[in-house]
C-alpha positions in Angstrom: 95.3 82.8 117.4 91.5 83.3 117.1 90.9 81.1 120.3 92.4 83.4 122.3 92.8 86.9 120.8 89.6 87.9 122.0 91.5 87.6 125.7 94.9 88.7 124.7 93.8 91.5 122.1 97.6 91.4 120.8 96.6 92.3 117.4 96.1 94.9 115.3 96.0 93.5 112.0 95.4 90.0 111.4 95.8 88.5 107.7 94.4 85.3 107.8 93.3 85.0 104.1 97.2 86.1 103.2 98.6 83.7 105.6 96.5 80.4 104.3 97.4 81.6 100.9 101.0 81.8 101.6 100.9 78.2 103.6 99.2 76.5 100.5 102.4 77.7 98.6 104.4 76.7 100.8 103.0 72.9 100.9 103.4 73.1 97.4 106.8 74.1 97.3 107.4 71.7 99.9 105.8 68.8 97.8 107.8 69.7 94.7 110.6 69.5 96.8 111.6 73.3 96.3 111.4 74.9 99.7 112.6 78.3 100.0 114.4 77.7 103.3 113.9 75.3 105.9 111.4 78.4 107.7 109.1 78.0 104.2 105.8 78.3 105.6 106.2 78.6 109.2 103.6 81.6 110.7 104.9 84.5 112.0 103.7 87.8 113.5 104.8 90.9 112.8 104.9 93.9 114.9 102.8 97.0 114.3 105.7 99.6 114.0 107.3 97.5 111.2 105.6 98.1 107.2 104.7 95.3 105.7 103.4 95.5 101.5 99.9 95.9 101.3 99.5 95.2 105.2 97.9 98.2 107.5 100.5 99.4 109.7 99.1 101.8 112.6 102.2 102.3 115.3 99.2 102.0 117.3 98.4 105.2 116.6 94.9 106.9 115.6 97.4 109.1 113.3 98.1 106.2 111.0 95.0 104.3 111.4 94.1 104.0 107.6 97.8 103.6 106.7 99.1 100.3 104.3 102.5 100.5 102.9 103.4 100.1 99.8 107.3 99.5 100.0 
């Protein structure tokens, strides 16, 4: 993703931090041998229109621009 985002610009909000947090859980789940499903750990993006917990979610639009949800 951050090789070519700069020529795509498909992102909004990018939570790298989150996501290598979450994938070092998941390894360790993995090691244990307690996945949570066989997708445990597997990257995925989410679209803007959609909340996510503690994730800025902007529609896109300058109306919501400082908006994070809290669901």
């Amino acid at each position: 993703m951050e090789e070519k985002e700069k020529a795509l610009n498909a992102f909004i909000t990018r939570t790298r931090e989150a996501a290598f947090n979450q994938a070092d859980e998941a390894d360790r789940r993995f090691q244990k041998g307690t996945p949570l499903s066989l997708l445990d750990g597997i990257p995925i993006a989410v679209k803007d229109n959609l909340c996510t917990r503690g994730v800025k979610t902007t529609c896109g639009s300058r109306i919501l621009n400082n908006y994070v949800a809290d669901l």
